[in-house]
C-alpha positions as CSV (number, residue, x, y, z in Angstrom):
1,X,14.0,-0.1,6.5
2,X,13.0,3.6,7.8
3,X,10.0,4.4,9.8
4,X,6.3,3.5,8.8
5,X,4.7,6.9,7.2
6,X,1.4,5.0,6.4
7,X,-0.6,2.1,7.4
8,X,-4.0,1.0,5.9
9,X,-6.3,-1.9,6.2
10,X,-7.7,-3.5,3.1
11,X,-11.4,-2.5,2.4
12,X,-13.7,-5.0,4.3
13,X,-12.8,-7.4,5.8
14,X,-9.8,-6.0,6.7
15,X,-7.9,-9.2,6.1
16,X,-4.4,-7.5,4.6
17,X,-2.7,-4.9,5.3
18,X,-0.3,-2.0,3.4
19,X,2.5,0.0,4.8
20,X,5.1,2.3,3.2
21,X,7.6,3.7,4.4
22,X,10.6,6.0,4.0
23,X,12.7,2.5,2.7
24,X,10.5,3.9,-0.7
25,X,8.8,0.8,-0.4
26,X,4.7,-1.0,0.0
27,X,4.1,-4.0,2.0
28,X,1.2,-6.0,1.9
29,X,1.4,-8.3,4.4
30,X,-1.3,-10.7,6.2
31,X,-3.1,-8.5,8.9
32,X,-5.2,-11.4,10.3
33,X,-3.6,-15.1,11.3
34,X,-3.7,-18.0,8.4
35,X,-5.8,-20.4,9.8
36,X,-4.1,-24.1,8.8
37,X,-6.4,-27.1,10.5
38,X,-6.8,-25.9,13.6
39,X,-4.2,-23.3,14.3
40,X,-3.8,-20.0,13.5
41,X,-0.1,-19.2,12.0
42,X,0.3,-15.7,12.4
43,X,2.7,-14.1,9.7
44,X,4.7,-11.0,9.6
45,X,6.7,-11.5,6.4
46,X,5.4,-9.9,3.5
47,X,3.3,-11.3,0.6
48,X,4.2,-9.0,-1.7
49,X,6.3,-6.0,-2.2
50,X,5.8,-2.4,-4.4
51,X,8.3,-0.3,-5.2
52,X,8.8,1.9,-7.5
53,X,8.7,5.2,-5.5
54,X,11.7,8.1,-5.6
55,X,11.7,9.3,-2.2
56,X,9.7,8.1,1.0
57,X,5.5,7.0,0.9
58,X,3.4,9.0,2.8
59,X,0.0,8.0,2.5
60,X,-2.0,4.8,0.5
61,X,-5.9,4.5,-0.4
62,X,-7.0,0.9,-1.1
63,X,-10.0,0.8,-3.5
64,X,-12.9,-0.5,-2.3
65,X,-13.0,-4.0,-4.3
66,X,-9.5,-4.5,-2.7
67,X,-7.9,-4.9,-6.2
68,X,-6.2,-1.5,-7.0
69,X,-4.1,1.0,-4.3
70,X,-3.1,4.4,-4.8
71,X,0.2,5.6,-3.1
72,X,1.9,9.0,-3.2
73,X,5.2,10.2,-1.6
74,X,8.1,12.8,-1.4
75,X,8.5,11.8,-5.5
76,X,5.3,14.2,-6.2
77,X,4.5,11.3,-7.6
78,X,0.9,9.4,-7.6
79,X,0.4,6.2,-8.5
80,X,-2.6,3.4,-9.2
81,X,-1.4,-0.1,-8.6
82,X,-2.6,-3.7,-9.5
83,X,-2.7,-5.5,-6.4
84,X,-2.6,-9.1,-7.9
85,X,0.4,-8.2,-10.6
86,X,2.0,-5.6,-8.2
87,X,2.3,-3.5,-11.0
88,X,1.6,0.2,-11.6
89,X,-1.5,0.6,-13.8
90,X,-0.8,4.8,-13.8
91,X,1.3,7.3,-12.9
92,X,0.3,11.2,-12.3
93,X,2.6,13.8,-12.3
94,X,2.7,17.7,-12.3
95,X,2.6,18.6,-8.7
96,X,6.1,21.1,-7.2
97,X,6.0,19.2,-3.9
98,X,5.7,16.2,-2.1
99,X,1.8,14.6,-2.0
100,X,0.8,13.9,1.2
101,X,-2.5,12.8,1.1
102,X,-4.6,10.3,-1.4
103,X,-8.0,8.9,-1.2
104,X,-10.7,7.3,-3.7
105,X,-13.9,9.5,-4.8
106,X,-16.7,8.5,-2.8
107,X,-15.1,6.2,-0.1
């Protein structure tokens, strides 16, 4: 895998956590311990993997009911993912470089 190009918590309470990177791929891994009886079992594997990018992610926006994600990358490429199917729900197109920023309206 390459280096980490963005990081972002899920919307409260901040229980997962996405990462993509220049590997072209999204991570959502477990940001805070499983608790099983009495111990915490911290994991660092992830629960789920996205790809479906060209070229590296730059930045992802979780919405704020934690079920959708938008990511964008080198690709010019914008996409709107399903976080239970990890599928993509959308793609937009039509910008002549890479997209370095997304964010939801309003958040």
């Amino acid at each position: 895998t390459g280096p980490v190009n963005a990081v972002i918590f899920s919307s409260y309470p901040g229980t997962y956590l996405l990462t993509g990177s220049s590997d072209r791929a999204i991570h959502l891994t477990r940001a805070i311990p499983t608790s099983i009886g009495r111990t915490a079992v911290e994991t660092t594997q992830p629960i789920q993997k996205y790809e479906v990018h060209a070229y590296s992610v730059l930045d992802i926006a979780v919405a704020g009911d934690n079920s959708r994600f938008a990511s964008v990358g080198g690709d010019r490429q914008v996409y709107l993912w399903d976080v239970e199917q990890g599928t993509t729900v959308r793609r937009w197109s039509g910008h002549s470089s890479r997209v370095e920023a997304v964010q939801f309206a309003g958040e």
